[in-house]
C-alpha positions in Angstrom: 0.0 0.0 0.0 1.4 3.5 -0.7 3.0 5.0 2.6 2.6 8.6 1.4 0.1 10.9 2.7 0.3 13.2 0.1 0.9 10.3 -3.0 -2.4 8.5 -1.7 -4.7 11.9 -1.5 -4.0 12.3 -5.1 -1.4 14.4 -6.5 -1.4 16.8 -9.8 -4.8 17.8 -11.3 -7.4 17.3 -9.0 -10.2 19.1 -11.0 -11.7 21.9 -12.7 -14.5 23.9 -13.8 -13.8 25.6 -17.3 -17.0 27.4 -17.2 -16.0 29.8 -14.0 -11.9 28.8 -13.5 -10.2 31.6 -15.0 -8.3 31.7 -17.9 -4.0 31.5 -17.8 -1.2 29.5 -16.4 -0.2 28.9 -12.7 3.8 29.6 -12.1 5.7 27.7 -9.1 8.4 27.5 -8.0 9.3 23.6 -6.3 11.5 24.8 -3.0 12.7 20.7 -2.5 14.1 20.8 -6.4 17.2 22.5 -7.3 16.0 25.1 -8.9 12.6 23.9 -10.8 10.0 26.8 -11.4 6.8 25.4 -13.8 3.6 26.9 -15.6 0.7 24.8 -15.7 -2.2 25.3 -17.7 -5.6 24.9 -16.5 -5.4 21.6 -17.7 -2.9 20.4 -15.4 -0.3 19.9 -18.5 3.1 21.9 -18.3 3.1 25.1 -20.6 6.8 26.0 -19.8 9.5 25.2 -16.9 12.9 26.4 -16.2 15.5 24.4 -14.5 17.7 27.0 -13.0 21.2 26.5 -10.8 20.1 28.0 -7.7 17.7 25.6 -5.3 14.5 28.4 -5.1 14.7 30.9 -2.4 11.0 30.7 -2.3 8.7 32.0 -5.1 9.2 32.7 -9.0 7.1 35.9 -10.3 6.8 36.6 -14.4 7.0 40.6 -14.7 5.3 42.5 -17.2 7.5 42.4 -19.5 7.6 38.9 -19.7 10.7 37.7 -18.1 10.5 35.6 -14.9 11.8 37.3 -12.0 13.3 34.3 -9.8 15.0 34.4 -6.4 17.3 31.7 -5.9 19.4 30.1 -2.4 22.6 32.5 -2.2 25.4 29.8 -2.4 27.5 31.9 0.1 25.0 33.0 2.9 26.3 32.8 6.7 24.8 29.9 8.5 23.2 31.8 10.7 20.6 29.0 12.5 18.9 26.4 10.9 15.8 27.2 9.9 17.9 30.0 8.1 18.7 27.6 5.5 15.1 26.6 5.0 13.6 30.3 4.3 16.6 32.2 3.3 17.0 33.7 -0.6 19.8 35.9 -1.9 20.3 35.4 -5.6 17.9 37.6 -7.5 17.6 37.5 -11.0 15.0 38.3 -14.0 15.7 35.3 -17.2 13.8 35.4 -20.1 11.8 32.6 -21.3 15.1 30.4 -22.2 16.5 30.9 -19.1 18.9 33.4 -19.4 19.9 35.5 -17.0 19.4 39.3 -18.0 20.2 40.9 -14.8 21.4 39.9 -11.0 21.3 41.3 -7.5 22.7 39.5 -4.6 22.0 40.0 -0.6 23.2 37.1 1.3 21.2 37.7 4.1 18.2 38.0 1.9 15.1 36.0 3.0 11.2 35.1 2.2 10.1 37.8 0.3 12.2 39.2 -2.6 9.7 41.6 -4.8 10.7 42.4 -8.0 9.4 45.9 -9.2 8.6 46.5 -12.8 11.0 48.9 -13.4 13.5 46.8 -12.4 14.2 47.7 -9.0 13.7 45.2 -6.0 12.2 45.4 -2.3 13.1 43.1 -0.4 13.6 41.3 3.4 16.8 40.9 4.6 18.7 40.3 8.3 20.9 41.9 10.1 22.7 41.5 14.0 21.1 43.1 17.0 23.4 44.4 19.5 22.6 42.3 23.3 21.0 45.7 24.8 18.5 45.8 21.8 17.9 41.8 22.0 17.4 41.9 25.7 14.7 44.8 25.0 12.4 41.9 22.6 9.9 40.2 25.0 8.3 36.5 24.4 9.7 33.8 22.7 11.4 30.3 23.9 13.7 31.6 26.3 17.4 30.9 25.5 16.3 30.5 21.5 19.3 32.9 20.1 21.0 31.5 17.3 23.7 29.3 17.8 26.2 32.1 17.9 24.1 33.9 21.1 22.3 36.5 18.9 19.1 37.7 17.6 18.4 38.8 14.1 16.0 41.7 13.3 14.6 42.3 9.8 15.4 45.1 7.9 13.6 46.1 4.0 16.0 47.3 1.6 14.9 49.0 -1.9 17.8 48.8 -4.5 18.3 49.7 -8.0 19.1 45.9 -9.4 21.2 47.1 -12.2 23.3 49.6 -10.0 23.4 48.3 -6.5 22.5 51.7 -5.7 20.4 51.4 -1.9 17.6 53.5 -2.8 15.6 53.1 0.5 16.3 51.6 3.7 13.9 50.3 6.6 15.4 48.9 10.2 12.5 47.0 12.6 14.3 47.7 15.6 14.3 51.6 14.7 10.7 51.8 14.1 9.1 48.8 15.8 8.3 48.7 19.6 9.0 45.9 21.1 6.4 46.0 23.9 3.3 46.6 21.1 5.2 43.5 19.0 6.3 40.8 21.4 7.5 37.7 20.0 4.7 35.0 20.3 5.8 32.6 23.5 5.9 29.6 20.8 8.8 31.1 18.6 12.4 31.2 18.8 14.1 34.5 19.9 16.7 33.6 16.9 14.7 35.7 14.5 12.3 38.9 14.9 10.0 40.2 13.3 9.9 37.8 10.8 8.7 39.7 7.8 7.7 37.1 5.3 6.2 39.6 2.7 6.7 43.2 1.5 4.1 44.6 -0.8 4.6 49.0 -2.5 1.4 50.4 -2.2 -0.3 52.9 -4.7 0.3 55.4 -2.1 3.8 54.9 -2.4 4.1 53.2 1.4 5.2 49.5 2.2 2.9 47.0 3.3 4.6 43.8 5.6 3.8 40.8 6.9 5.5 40.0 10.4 4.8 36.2 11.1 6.2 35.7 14.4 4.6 38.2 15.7 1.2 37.9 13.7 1.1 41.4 12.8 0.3 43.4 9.6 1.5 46.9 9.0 1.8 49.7 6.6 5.0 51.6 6.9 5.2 54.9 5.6 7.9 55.7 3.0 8.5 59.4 4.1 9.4 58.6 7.9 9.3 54.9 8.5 6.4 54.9 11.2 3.6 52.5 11.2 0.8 53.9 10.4 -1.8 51.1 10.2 -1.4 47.8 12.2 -3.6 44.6 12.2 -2.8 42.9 15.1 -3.4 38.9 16.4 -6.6 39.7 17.2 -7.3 38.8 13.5 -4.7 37.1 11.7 -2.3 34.1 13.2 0.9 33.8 11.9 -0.1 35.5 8.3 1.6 35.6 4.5 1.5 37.0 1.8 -0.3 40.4 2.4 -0.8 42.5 -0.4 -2.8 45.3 -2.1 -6.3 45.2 -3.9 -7.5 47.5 -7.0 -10.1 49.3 -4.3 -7.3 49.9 -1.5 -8.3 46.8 0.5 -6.0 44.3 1.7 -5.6 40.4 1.0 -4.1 38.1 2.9 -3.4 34.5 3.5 -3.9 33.7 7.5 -2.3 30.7 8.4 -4.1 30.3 11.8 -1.2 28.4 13.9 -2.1 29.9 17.4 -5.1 31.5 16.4 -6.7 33.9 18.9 -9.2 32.7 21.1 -9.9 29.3 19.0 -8.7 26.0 19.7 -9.3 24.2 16.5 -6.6 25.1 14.0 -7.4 26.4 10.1 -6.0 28.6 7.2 -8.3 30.9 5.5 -7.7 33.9 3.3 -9.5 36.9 4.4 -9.9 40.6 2.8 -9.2 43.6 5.1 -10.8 47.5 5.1 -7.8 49.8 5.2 -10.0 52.1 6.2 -12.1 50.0 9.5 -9.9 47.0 9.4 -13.3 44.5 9.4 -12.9 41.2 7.2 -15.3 42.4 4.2 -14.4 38.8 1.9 -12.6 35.6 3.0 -12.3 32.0 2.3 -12.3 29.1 4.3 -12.9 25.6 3.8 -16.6 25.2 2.8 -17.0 21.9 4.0 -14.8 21.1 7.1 -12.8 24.3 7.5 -10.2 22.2 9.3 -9.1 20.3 6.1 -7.5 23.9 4.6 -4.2 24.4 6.8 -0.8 25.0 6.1 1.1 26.0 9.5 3.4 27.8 7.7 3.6 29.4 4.0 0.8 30.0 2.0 -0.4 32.5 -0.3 -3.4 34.3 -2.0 -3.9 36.5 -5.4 -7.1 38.0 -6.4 -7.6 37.1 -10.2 -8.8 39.4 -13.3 -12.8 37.7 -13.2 -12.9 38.6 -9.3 -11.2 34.6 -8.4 -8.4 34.4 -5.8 -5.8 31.8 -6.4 -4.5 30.3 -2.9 -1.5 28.2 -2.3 -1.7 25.5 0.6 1.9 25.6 0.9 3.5 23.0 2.8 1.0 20.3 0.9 2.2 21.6 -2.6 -1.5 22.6 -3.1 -2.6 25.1 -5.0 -6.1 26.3 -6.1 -8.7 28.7 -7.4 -11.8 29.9 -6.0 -14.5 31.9 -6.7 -16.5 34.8 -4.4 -18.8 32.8 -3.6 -16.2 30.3 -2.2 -16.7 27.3 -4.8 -13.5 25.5 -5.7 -12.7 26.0 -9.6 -9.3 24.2 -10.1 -7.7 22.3 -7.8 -3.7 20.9 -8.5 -1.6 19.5 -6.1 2.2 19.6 -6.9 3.3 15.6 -7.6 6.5 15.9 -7.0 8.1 15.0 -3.9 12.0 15.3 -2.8 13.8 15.9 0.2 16.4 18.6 0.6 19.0 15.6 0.3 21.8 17.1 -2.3 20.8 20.5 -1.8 22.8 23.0 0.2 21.7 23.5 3.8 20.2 19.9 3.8 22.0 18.5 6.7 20.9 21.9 9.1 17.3 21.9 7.7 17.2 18.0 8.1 18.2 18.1 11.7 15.1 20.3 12.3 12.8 17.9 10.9 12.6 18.5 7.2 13.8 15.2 6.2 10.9 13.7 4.9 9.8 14.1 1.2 7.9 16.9 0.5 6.2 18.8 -2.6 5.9 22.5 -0.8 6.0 25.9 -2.9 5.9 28.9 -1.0 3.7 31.1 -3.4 2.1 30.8 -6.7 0.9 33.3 -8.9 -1.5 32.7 -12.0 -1.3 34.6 -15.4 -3.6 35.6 -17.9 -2.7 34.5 -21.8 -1.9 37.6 -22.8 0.5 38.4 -20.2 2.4 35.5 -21.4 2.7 36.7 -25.1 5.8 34.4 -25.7 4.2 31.3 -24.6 3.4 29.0 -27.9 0.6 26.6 -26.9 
């Protein structure tokens, strides 16, 4: 009998509805390959794939003007603890269809969420050291959960012209953050804080952020690098993936791992007013809302025809639904590989990821048309 979980549920197309699934190709990026990112058409056939020489640093993008923008595993990052090696990035490049590399920008301490502007330009997450007075001023977490070295990282977002290298804009946590109004969560290591696992420009020219381990969503203003809108635990658990609608709302995949005030554990993707911070649209399983989870991970897109495409991360799962909440397309990423081979394995292996797995961090889905170069 098959021993797999995941093989036994039923892996690559699951279904679809071609009468309300929209139209286009899914992109994702495999993070247990070495470097594997794939477009699949509604159909569950591969369109396209590239097979690039950087294991994914989590999630694969295609720009407007056609070229995938891809952020690889920095080969020469600092082992800094070892869950560092499952979520860290570095190696950000935009390749056209073929796979060649048309430009490069490299941060090893990179991680989660590098975005790729369509001028060129990149926001992104990266680390840097806290000093032991500004550690010792972070409350929560697992006491004596530094890093192996005895320190605390804190996130810092960093706005760069790609072509140049030229530091455009510069954002530090421990400058703007207070500690006391964003405590670590008791559960989480002290190794790592915030946690920003997505950065999102606004119209308004600000900076949306996700901060996981401390299940907080903010908007950071570009002029002085103040908060200036904050969704706090009280409605999302450990979040990804935040980012901007057409009508200024805001989407967001919530994970649900510590949920406030609920026992029973679920993801759901939920859409926020800016303006009163209520849940005016969201997503949960229909049927047994505990059978859509992903403790970690995860993402959402709203489509062109009003659809949101979500991502059940850490189960490779990835589908479509529409307002109403009725599942359109369903795939489930078939392939399954351990990090064994990859760099990092050993550190991310002795924190239990040794087991054969299909995750992708994000996907995104495209319309025909914005794929002009794809012959079907």
């Amino acid at each position: 009998m098959e021993q797999s979980t995941l093989s036994r549920r039923g892996l690559g197309l699951r279904g679809v509805d071609f009468e309300t699934v929209s139209p286009g190709y899914t992109l994702f990026a495999h993070l247990t390959s070495p470097g594997t990112v794939r477009l699949i058409a509604n159909d569950g056939t591969e369109a396209h794939r590239w097979d690039l020489p950087f294991r994914p640093g989590r999630h694969a993008r295609i720009l407007p003007n056609g070229n995938l923008a891809y952020n690889g595993v920095h080969p020469d990052s600092p082992h800094l603890f070892p869950l560092w090696q499952k979520y860290r990035g570095g190696v950000m490049q935009q390749l056209d269809p073929e796979g060649k590399v048309l430009s490069e920008y490299r941060d090893p301490m990179a991680h989660h969420d590098q975005h790729h502007l369509d001028n060129g330009e990149i926001l992104y997450t990266t680390l840097e050291a806290l000093t032991p007075s500004q550690a010792a001023s972070i409350p929560g977490g697992i006491p004596s959960s530094e890093a192996p070295d005895g320190k605390a990282y804190a996130d810092c977002i960093k706005h760069v012209n790609a072509s140049t290298g030229e530091l455009l804009w510069k954002w530090r946590a421990i400058d703007h953050l207070s500690p006391d109004l964003f405590p670590l969560q008791p559960h989480y290591a002290r190794e790592h804080w915030p946690l920003i696992n997505s950065v999102f420009p606004l119209a308004d020219g600000n900076i949306l952020a996700s901060l996981r381990s401390v299940s907080a969503v903010i908007i950071i203003s570009r002029a002085t690098g103040e908060v200036i809108w904050h969704l706090d635990s009280k409605t999302v658990a450990q979040q990804h993936c935040a980012s901007e609608l057409e009508d200024g709302s805001i989407l967001i995949f919530d994970n649900g791992t510590f949920r406030n005030g609920e026992s029973a554990t679920y993801s759901r993707v939920i859409q926020v007013s800016r303006a009163t911070k209520e849940i005016i649209w969201q997503y949960k399983d229909k049927t047994f809302p505990m059978a859509f989870f992903t403790p970690f991970m995860g993402g959402a897109q709203r489509l062109r025809n009003g659809n949101t495409l979500i991502t059940e991360a850490a189960f490779g799962r990835m589908f479509e639904v529409t307002m109403e909440g009725e599942i359109c397309w369903e795939y489930v990423n078939e392939d399954l590989k351990t990090y064994e081979g990859l760099q990092g394995a050993e550190e991310l292996e002795s924190v239990g990821f040794d087991y054969p797995a299909n995750a992708v961090f994000r996907a995104y889905k495209y319309a025909p048309e914005e794929i002009p170069w794809l012959k079907r």
